[in-house]
N, C-alpha and C positions, 0 to 999 in steps of 0.2 A: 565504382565498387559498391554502392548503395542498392543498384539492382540487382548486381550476383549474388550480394546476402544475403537479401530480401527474397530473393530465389532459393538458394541454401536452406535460409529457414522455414520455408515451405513445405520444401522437400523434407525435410529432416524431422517436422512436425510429430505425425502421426508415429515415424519410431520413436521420437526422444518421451513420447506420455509411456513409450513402456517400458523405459528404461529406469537402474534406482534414483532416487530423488538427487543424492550429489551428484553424480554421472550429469543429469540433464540439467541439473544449473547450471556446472558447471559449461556444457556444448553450448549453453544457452547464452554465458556471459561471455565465452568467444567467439561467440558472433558479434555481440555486441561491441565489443575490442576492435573487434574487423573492421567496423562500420568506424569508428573512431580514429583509426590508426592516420590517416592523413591528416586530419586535424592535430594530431597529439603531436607529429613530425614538424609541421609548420606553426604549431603556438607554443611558445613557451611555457606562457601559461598552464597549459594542459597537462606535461609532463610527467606530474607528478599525483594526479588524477589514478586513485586505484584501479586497479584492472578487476573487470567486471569477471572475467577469469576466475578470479579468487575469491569472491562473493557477489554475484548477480544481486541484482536491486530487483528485476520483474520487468525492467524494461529494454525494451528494442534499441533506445536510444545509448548513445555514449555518453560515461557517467554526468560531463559539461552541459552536455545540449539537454539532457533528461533534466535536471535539477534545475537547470535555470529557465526550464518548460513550465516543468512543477508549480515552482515558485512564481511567476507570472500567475498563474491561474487561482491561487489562494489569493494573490492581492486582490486582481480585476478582477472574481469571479463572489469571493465574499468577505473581503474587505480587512486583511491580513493586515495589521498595522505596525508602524515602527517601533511602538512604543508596546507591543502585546506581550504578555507571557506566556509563551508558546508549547506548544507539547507536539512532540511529533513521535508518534506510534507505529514502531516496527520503522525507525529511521535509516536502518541499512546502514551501506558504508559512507552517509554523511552526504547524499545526491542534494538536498535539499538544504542541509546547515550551510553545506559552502556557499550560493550566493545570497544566503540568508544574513552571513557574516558581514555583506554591504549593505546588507538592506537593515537591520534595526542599529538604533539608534539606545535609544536606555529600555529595550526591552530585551526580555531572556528568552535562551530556547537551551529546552531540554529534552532529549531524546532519548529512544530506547530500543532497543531489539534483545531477541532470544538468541541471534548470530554474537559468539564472542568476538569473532575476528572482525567483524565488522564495526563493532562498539573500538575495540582498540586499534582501528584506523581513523576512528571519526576524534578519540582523544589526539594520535598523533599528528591531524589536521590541525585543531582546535586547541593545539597546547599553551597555557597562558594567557587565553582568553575568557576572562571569568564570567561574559554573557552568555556561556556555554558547557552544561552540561549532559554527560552521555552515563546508562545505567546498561549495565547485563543482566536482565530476566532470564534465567534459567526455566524458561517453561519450555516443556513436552510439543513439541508439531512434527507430524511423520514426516514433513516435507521438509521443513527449516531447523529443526535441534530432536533427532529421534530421541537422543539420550538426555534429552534435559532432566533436570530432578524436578521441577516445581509442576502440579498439574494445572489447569486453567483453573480452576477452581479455587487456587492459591494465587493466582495472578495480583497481582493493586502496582497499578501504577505508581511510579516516584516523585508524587507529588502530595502536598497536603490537599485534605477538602479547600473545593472553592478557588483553587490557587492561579486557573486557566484562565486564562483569556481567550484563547485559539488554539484548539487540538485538530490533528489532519491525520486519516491514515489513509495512503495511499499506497494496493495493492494488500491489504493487511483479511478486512473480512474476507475475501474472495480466496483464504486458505484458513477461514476458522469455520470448526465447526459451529451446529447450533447452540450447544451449553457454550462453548467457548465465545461464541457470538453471543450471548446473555449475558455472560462476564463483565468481555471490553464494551458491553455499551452501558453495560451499569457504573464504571471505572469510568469511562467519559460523564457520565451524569456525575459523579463524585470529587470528577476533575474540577469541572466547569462552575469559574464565579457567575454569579449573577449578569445575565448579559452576553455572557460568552457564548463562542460561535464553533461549532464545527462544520470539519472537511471531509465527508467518507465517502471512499468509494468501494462499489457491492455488487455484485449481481443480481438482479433483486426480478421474480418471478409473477406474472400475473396469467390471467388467462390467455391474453392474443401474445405473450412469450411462451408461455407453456404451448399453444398452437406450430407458432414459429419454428421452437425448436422439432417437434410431430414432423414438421416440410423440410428440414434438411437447413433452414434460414440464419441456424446459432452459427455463429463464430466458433463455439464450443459446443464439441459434441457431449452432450449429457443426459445423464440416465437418473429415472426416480430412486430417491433414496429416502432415508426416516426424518419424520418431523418435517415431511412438506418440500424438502431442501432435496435438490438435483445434484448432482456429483459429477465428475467426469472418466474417476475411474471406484467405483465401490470398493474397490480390495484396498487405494490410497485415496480416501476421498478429502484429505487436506492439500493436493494438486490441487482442486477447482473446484469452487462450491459456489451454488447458486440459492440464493433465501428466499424464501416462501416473502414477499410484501406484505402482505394481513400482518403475516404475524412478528414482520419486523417493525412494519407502522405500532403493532400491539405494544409491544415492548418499550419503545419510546415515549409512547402516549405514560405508559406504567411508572416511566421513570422519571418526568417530568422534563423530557425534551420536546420541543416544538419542529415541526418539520416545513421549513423557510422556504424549499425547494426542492427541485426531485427532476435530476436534469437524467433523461434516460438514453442511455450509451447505442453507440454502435455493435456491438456484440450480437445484438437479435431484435429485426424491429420490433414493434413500430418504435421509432426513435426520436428525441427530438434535441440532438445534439450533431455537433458538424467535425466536433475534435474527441471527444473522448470517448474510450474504447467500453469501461464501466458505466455502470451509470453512477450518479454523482448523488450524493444523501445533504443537503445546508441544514445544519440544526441550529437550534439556539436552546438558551436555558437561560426563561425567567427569574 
């Protein structure tokens, strides 16, 4: 079944970017189900695993095998510990808290999204576990909440200054614009105690990507758009955004995060990564 979906979703690519933003998350999260469905039949466990149907996460994977991918890769990759105070940004319907739930120990994770139904499935997972909280952001994204009330502008995270240890957003910049991408990275600097490490991943443009995508080489098809930042479709360009580098390194440098690593995705060479599709931002904050 792995490679008719995987075919499917090929096929079905180039119509579903023109299609409205629910329509193709939704075609996008039954595939993903598709892909899942033998597993969910033969684990038990998995059963009760939400259907990517009713709110997609962004990935290919089934909601189990995605989250406990995820989460592998924050430990081994920069050092996600048991004992952290975690922040996960744009957490979806909870792909990353569930096997997070065995993995800390006396540390917290608090999550958040602009999706309601996804926050009130990540409570109905998490019910009574009091190392775990979930927040509904009513902000504005034409792709993920068109009718939100709140603008980026108005975003702040649900946490006090300082209060981080380990914030992650996975799949989050890659549908923020650029004001909105000055926002969440000012909100991670405000997040982050002294010490603390982030996880983000970005599209992030230089010149031999800016080249790459000229040859046909992107993953994503994308077009120049304002403030340096590449789009995939101008008329929705909260689908797919790619950030100008300069001036994302600017921004960081401004805010007082340090940039640990810069692991650069498959999406458009040159690359120097073997698993992930984004490329990968490690921050820290003295």
């Amino acid at each position: 079944m792995g490679a008719s979906v995987s075919q499917v979703r090929r096929f079905l690519s180039p119509v579903m970017a023109h299609l409205p933003p629910r329509v193709r998350l939704m075609l996008r999260g039954a595939l993903a189900d598709a892909r899942g469905l033998p597993r969910r039949f033969t684990d038990p466990q998995r059963r009760r695993d939400p259907w990517q149907t009713l709110h997609n996460d962004g990935s290919n994977a089934d909601f189990h095998t995605s989250g406990a991918m995820v989460l592998k890769e924050l430990i081994d990759i920069w050092g996600m510990k048991a004992t952290d105070r975690v922040l996960d940004i744009g957490c979806g319907n909870g792909r990353i808290a569930r096997p997070a739930a065995t993995f800390l120990s006396s540390g917290r994770y608090t999550g958040f999204d602009i999706a309601a139904g996804a926050i009130r499935a990540c409570r109905t997972q998490h019910a009574g576990d009091g190392r775990f909280a979930f927040h509904h952001l009513d902000v504005r994204n034409t792709e993920y909440n068109p009718g939100g009330r709140l603008s980026d502008a108005e975003l702040t995270f649900p946490c006090e200054d300082g209060q981080i240890d380990f914030l992650f957003a996975i799949s989050v910049f890659t549908h923020l614009t650029p004001e909105a991408s000055d926002r969440y990275l000012a909100e991670c600097a405000r997040s982050l105690a002294p010490g603390g490490r982030a996880f983000i991943t970005i599209l992030l443009l230089n010149e031999p990507r800016r080249a790459g995508i000229a040859d046909g080489q992107s993953r994503f098809a994308l077009h120049p758009w304002r403030d340096a930042a590449m789009v995939a479709d101008p008329a929705s360009p909260e689908q797919c955004i790619a950030h100008d580098e300069s001036v994302v390194r600017e921004r960081l440098t401004s805010l007082g995060l340090k940039v640990d690593g810069l692991i650069r995705g498959q999406w458009c060479p040159p690359t120097t990564s073997e698993g992930h599709m984004h490329d990968v931002l490690l921050l820290s904050r003295s």
